[in-house]
mmCIF file of the N, C-alpha and C atoms, coordinates in Angstrom:
data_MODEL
# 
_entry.id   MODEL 
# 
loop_
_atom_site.group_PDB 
_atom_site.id 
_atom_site.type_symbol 
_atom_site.label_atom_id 
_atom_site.label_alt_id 
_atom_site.label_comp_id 
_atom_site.label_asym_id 
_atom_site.label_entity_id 
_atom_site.label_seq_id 
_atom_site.pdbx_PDB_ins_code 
_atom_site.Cartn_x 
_atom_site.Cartn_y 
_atom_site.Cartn_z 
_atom_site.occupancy 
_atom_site.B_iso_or_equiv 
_atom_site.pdbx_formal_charge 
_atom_site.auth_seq_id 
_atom_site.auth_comp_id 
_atom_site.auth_asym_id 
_atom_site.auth_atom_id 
_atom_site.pdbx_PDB_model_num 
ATOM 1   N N  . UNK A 1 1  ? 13.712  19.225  1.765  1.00 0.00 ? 1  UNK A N  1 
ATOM 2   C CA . UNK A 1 1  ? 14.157  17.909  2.173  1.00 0.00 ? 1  UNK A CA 1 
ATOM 3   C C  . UNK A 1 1  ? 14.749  17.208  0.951  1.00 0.00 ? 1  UNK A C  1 
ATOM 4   N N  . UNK A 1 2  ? 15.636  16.627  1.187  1.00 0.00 ? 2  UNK A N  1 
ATOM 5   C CA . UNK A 1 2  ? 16.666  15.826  0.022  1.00 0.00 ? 2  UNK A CA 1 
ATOM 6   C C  . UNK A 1 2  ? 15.806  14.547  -0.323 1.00 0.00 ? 2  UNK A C  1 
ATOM 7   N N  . UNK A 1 3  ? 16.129  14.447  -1.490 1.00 0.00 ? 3  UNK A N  1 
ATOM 8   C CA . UNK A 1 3  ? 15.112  12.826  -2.141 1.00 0.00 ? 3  UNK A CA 1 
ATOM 9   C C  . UNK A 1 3  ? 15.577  11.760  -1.446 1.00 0.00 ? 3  UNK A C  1 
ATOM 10  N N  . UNK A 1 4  ? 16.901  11.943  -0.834 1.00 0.00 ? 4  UNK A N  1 
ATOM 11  C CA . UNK A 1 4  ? 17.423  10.456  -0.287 1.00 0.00 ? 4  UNK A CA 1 
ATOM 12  C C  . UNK A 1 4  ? 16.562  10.381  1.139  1.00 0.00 ? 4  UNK A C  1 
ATOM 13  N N  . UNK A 1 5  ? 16.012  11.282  1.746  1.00 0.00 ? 5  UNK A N  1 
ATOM 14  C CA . UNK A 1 5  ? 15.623  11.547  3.080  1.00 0.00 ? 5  UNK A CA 1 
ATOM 15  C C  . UNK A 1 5  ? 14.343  11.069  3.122  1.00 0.00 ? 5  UNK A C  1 
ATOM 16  N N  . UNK A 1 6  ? 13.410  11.859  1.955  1.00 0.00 ? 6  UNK A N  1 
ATOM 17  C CA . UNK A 1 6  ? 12.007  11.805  1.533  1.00 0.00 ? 6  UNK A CA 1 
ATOM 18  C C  . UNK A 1 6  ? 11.843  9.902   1.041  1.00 0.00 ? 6  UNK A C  1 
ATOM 19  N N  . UNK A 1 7  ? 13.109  9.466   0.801  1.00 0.00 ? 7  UNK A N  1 
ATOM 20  C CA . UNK A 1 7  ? 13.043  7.903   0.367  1.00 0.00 ? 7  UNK A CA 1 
ATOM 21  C C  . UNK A 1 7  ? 13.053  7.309   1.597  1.00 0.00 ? 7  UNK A C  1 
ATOM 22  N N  . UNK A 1 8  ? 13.784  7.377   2.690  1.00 0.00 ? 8  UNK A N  1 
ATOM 23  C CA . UNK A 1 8  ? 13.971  6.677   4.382  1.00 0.00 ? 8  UNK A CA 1 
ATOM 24  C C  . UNK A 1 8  ? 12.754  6.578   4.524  1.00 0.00 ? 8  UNK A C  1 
ATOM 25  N N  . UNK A 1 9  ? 11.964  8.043   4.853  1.00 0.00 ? 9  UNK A N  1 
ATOM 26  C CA . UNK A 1 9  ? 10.716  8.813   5.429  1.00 0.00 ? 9  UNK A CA 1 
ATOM 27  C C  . UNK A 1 9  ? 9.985   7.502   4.739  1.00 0.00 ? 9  UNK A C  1 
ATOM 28  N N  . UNK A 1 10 ? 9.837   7.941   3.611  1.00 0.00 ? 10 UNK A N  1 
ATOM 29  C CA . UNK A 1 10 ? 8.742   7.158   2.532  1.00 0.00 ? 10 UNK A CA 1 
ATOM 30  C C  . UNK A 1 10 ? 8.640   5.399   2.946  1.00 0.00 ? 10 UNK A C  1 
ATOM 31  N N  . UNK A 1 11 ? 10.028  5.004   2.680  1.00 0.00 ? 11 UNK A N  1 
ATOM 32  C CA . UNK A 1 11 ? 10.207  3.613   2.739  1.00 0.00 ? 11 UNK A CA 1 
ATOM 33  C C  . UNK A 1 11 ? 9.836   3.003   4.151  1.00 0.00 ? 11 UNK A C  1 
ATOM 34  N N  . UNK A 1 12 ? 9.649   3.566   5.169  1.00 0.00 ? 12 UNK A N  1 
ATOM 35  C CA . UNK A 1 12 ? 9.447   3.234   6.980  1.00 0.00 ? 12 UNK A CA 1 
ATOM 36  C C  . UNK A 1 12 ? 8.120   3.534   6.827  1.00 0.00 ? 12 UNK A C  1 
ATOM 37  N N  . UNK A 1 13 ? 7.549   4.741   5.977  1.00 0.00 ? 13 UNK A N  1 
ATOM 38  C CA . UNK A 1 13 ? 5.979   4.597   6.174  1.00 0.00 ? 13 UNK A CA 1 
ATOM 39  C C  . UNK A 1 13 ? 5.310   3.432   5.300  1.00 0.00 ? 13 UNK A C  1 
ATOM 40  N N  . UNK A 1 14 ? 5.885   3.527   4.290  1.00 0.00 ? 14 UNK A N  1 
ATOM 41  C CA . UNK A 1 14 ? 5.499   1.723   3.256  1.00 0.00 ? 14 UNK A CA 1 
ATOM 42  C C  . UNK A 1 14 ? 5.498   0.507   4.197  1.00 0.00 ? 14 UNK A C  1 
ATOM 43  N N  . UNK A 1 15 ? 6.612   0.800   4.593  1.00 0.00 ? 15 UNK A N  1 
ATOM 44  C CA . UNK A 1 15 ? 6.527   -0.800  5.593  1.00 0.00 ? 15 UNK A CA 1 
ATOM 45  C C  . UNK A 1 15 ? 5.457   -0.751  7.023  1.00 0.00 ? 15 UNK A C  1 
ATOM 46  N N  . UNK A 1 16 ? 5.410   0.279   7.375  1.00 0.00 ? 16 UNK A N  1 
ATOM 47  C CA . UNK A 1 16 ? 4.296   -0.056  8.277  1.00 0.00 ? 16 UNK A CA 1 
ATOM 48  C C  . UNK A 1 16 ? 2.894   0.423   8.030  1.00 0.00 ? 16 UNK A C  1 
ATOM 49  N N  . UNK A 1 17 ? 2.678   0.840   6.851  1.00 0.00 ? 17 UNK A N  1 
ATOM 50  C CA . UNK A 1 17 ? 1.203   0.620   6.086  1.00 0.00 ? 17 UNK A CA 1 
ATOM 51  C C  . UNK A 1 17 ? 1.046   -0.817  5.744  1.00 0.00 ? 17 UNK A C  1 
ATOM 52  N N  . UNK A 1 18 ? 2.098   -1.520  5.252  1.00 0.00 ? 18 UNK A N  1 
ATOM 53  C CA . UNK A 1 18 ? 2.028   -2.785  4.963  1.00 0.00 ? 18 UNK A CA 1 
ATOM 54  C C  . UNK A 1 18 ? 1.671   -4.066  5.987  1.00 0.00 ? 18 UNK A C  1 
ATOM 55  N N  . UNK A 1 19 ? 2.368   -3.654  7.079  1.00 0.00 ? 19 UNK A N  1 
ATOM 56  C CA . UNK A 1 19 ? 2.048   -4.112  8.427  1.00 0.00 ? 19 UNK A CA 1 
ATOM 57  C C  . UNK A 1 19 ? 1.387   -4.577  8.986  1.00 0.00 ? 19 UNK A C  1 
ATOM 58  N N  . UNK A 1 20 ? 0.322   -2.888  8.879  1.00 0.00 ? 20 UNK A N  1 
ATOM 59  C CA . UNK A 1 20 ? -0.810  -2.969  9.109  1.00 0.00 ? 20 UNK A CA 1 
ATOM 60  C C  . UNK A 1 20 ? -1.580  -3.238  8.265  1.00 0.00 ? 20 UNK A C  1 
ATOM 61  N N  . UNK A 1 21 ? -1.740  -3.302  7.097  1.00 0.00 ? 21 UNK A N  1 
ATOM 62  C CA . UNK A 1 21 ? -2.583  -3.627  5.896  1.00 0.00 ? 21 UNK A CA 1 
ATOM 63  C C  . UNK A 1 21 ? -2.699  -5.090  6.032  1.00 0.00 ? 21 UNK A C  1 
ATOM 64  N N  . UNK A 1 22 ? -1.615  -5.737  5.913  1.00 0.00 ? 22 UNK A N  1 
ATOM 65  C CA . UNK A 1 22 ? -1.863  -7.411  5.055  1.00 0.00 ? 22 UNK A CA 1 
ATOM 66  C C  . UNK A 1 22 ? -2.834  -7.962  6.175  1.00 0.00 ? 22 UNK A C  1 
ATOM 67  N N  . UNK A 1 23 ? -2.726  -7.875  8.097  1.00 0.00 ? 23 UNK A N  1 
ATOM 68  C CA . UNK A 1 23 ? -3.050  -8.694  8.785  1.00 0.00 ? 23 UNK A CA 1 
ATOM 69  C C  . UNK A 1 23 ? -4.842  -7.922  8.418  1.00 0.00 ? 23 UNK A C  1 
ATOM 70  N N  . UNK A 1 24 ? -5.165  -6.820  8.510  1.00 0.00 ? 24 UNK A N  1 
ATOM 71  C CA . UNK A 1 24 ? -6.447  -6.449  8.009  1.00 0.00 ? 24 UNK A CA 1 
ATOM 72  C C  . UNK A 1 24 ? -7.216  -7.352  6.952  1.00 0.00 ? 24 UNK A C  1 
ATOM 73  N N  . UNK A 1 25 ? -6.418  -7.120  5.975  1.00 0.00 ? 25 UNK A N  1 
ATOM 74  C CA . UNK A 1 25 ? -6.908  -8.212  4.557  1.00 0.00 ? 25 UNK A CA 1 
ATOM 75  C C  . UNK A 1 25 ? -7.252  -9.614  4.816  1.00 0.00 ? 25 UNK A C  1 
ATOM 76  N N  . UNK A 1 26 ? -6.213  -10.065 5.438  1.00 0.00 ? 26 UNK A N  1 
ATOM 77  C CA . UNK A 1 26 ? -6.046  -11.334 5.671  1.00 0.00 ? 26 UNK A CA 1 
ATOM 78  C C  . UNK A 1 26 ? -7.369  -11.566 6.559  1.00 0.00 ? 26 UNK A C  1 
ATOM 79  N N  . UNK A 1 27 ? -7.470  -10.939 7.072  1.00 0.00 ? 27 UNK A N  1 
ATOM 80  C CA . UNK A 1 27 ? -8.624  -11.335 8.249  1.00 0.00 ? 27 UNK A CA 1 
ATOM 81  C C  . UNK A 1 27 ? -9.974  -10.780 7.724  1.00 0.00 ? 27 UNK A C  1 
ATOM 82  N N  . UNK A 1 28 ? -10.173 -9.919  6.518  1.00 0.00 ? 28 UNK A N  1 
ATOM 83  C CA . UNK A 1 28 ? -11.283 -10.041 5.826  1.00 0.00 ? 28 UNK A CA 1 
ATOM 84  C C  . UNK A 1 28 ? -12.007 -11.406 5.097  1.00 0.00 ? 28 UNK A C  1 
ATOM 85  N N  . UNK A 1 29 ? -10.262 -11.111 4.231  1.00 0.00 ? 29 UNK A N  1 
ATOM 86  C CA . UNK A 1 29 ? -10.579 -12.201 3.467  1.00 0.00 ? 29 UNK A CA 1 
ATOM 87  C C  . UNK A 1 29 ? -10.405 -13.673 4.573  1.00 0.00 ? 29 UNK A C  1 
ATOM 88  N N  . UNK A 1 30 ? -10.497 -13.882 5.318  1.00 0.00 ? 30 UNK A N  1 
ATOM 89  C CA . UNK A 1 30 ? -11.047 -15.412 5.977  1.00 0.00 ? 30 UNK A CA 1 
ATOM 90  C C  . UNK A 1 30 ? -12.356 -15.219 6.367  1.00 0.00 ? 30 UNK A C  1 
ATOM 91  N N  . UNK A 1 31 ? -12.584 -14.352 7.363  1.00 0.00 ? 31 UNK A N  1 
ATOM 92  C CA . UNK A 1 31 ? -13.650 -13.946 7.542  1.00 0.00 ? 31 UNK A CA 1 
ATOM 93  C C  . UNK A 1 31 ? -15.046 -13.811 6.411  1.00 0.00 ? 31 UNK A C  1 
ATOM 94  N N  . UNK A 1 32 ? -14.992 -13.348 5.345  1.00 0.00 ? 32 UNK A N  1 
ATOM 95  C CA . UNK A 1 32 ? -16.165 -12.504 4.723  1.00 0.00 ? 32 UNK A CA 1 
ATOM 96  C C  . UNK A 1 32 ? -15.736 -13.177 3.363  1.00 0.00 ? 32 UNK A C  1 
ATOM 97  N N  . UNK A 1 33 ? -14.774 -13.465 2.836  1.00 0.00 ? 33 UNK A N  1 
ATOM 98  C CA . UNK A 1 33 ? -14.783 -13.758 1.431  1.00 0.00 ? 33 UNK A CA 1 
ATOM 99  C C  . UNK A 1 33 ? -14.616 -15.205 0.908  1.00 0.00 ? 33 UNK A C  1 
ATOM 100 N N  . UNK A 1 34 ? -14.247 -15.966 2.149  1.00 0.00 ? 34 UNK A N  1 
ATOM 101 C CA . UNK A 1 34 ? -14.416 -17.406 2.101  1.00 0.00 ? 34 UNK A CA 1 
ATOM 102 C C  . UNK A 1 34 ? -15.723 -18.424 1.823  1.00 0.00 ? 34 UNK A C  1 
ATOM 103 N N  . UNK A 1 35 ? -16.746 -17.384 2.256  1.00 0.00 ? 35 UNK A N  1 
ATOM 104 C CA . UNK A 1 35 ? -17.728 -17.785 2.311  1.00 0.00 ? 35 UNK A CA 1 
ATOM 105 C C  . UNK A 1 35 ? -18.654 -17.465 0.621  1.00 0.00 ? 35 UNK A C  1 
ATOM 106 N N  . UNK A 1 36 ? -17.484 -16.935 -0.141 1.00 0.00 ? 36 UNK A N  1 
ATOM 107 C CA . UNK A 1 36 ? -18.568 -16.365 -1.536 1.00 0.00 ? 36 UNK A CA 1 
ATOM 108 C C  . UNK A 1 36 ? -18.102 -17.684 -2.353 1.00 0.00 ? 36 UNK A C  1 
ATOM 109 N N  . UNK A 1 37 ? -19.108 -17.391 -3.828 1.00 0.00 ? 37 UNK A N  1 
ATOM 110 C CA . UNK A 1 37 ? -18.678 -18.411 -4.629 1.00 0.00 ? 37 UNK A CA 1 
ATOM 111 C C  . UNK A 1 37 ? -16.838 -18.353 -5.124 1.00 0.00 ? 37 UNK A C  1 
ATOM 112 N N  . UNK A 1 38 ? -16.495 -19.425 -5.866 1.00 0.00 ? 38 UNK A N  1 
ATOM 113 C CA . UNK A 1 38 ? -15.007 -19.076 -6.097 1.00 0.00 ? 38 UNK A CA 1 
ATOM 114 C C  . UNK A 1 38 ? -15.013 -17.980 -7.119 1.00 0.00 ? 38 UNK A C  1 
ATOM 115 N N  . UNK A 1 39 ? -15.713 -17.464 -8.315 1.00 0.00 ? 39 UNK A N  1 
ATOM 116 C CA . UNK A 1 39 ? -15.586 -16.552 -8.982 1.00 0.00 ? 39 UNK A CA 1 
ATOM 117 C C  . UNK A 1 39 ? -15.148 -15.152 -8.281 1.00 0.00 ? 39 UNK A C  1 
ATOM 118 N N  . UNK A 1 40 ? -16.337 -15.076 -7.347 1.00 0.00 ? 40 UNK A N  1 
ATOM 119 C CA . UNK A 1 40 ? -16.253 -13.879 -6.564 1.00 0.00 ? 40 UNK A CA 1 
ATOM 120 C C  . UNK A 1 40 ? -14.815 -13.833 -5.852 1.00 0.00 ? 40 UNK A C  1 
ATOM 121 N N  . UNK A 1 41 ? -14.520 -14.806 -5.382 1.00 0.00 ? 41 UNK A N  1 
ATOM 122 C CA . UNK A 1 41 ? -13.291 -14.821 -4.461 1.00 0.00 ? 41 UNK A CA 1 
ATOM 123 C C  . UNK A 1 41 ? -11.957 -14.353 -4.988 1.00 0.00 ? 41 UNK A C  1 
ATOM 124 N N  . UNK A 1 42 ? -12.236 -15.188 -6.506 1.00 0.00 ? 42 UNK A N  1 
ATOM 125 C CA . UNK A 1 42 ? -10.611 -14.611 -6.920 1.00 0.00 ? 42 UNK A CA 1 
ATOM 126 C C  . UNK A 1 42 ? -10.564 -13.211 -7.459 1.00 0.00 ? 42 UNK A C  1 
ATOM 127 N N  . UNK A 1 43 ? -11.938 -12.149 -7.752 1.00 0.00 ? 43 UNK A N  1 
ATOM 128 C CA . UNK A 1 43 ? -11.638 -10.950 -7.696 1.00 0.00 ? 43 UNK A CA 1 
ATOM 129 C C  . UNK A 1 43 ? -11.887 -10.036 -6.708 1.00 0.00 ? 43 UNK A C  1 
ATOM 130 N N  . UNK A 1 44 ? -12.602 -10.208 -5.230 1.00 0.00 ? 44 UNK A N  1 
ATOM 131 C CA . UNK A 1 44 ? -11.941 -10.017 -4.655 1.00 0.00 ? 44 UNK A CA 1 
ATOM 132 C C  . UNK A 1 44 ? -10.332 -10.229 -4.097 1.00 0.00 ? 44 UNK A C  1 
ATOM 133 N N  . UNK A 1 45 ? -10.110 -11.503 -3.995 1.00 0.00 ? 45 UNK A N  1 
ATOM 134 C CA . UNK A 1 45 ? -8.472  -11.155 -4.083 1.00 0.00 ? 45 UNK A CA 1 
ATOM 135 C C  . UNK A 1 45 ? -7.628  -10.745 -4.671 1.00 0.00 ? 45 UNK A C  1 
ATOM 136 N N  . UNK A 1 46 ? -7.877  -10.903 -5.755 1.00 0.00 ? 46 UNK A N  1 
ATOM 137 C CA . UNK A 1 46 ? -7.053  -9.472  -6.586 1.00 0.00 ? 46 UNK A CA 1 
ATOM 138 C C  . UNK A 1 46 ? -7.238  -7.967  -6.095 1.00 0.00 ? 46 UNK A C  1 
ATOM 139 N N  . UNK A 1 47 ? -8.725  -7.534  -6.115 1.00 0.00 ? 47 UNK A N  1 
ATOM 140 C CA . UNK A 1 47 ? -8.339  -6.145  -5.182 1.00 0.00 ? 47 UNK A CA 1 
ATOM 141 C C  . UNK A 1 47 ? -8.292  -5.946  -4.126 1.00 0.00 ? 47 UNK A C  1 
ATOM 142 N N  . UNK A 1 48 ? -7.981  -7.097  -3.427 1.00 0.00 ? 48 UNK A N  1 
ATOM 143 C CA . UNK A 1 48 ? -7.240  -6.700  -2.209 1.00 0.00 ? 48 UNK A CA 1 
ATOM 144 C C  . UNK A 1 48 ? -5.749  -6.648  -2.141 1.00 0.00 ? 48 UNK A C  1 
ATOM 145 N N  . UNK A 1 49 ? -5.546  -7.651  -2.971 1.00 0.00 ? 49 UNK A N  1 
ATOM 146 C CA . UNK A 1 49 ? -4.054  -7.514  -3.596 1.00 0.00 ? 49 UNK A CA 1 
ATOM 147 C C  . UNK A 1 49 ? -3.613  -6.468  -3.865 1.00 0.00 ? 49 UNK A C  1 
ATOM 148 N N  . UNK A 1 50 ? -4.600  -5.598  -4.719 1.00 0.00 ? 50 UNK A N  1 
ATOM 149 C CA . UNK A 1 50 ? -4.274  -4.452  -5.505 1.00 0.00 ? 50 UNK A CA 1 
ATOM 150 C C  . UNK A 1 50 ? -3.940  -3.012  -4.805 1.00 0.00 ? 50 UNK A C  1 
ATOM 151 N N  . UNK A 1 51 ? -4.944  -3.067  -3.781 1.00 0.00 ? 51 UNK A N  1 
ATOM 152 C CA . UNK A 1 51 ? -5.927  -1.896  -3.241 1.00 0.00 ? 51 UNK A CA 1 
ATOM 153 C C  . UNK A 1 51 ? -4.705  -1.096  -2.273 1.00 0.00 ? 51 UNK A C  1 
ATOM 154 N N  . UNK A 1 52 ? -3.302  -1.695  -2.061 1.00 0.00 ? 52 UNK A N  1 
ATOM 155 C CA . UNK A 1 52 ? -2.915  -1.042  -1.382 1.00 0.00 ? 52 UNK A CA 1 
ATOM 156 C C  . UNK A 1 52 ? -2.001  -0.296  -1.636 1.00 0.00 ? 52 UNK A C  1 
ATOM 157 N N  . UNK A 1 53 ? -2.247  -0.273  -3.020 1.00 0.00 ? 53 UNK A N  1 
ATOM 158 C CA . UNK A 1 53 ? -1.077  0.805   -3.891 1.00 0.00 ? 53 UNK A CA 1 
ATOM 159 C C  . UNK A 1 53 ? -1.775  2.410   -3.562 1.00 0.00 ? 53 UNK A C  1 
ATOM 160 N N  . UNK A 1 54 ? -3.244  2.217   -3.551 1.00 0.00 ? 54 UNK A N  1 
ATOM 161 C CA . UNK A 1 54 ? -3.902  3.643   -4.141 1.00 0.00 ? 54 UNK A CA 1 
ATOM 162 C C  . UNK A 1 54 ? -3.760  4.503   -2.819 1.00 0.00 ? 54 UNK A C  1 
ATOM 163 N N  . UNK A 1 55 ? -3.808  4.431   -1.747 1.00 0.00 ? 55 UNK A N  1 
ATOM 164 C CA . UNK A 1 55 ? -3.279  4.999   -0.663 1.00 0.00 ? 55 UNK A CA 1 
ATOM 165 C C  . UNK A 1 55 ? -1.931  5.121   -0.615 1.00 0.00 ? 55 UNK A C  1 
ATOM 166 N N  . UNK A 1 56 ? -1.303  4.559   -1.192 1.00 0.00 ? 56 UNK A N  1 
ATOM 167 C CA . UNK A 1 56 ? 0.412   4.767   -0.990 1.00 0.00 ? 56 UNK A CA 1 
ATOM 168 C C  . UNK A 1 56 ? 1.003   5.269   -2.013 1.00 0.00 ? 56 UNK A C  1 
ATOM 169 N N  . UNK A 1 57 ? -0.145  5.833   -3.225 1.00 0.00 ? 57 UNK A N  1 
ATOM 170 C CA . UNK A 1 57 ? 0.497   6.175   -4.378 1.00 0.00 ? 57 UNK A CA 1 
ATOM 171 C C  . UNK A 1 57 ? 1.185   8.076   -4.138 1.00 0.00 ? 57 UNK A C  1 
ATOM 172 N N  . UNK A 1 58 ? 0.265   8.591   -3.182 1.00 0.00 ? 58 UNK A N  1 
ATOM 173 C CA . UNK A 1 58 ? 0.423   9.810   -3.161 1.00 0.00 ? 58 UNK A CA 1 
ATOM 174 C C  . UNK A 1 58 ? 2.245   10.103  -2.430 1.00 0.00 ? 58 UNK A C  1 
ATOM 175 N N  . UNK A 1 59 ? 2.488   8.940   -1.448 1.00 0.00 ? 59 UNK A N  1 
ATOM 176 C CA . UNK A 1 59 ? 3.592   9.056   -0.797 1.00 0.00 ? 59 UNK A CA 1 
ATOM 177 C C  . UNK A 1 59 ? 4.776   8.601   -1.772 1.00 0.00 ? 59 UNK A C  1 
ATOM 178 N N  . UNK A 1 60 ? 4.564   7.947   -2.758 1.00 0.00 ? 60 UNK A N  1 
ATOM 179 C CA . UNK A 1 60 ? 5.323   7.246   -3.627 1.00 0.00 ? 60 UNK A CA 1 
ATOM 180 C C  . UNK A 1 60 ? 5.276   8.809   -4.914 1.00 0.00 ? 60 UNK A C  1 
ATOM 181 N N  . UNK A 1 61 ? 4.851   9.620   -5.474 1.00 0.00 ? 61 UNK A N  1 
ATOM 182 C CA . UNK A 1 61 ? 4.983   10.514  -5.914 1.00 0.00 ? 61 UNK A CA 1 
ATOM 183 C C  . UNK A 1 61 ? 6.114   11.592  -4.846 1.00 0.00 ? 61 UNK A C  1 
ATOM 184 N N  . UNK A 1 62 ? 5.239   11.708  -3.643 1.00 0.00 ? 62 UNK A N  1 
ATOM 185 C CA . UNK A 1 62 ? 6.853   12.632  -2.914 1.00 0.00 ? 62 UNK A CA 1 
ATOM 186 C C  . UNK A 1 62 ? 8.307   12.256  -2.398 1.00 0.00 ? 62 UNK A C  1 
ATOM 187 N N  . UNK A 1 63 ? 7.902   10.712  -2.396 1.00 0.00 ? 63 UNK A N  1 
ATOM 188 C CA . UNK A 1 63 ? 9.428   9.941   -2.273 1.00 0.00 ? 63 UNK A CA 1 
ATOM 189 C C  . UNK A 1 63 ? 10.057  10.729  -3.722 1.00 0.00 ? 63 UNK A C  1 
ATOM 190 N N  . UNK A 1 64 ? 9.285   10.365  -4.675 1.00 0.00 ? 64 UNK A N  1 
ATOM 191 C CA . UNK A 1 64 ? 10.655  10.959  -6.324 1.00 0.00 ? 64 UNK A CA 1 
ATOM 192 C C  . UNK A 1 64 ? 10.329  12.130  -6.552 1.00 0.00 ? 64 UNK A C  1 
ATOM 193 N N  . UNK A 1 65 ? 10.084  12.911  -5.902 1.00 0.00 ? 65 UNK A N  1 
ATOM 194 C CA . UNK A 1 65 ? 10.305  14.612  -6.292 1.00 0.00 ? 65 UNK A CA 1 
ATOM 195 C C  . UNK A 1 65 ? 11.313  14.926  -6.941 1.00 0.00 ? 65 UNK A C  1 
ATOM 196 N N  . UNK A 1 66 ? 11.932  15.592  -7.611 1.00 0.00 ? 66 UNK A N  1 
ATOM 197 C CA . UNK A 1 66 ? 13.249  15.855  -7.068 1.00 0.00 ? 66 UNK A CA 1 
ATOM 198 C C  . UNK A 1 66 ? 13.863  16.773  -6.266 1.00 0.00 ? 66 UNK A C  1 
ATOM 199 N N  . UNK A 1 67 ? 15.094  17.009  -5.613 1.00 0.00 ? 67 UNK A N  1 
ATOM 200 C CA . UNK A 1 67 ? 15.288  17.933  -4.802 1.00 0.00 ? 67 UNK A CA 1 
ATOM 201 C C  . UNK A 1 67 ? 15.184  19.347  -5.747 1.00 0.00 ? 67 UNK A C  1 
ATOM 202 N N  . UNK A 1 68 ? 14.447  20.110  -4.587 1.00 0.00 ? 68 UNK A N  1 
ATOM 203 C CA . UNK A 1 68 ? 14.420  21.569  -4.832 1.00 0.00 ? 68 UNK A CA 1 
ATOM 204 C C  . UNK A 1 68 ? 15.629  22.102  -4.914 1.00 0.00 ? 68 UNK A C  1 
ATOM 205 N N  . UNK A 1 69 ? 15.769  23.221  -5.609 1.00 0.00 ? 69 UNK A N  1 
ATOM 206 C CA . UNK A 1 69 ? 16.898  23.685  -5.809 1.00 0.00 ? 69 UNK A CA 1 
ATOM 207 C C  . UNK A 1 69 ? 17.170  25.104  -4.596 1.00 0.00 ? 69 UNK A C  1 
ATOM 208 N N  . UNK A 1 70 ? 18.873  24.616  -3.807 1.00 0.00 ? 70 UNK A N  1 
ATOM 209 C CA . UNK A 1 70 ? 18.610  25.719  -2.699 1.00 0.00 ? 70 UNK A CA 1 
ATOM 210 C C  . UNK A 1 70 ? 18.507  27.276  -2.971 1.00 0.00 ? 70 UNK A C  1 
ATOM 211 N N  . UNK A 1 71 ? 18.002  27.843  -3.817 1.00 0.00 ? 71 UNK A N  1 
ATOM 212 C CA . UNK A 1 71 ? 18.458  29.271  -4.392 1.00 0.00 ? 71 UNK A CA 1 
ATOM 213 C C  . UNK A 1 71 ? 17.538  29.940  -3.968 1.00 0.00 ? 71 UNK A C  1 
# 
């Protein structure tokens, strides 16, 4: 598969991990993290902020492969 292809593929699955991710978060964090002190709060929000790279990092490595060579 060509890198420009593996980038479409890649970039349509980013956006709907994202999709689905933020309204998840969002509804934790009202739910469950509103209720902590503010210390706690602002690092949880940071890794929730953070947290959604590490699942998407593996797809973000095969988006830049580079193309195989046809031989």
């Amino acid at each position: 598969m060509r890198r420009r292809t593996r980038s479409l593929l890649g970039t349509i699955a980013m956006i709907a991990f994202v999709i689905v991710y933020a309204p998840l978060a969002m509804a934790l964090a009202d739910s469950r993290i509103a209720e902590t002190p503010a210390v706690i709060q602002s690092v949880l929000y940071a890794i929730l902020g953070i947290a959604w790279i590490i699942p998407l990092m593996p797809l973000i490595r095969w988006m830049e492969r580079p193309d195989s060579d046809p031989a």
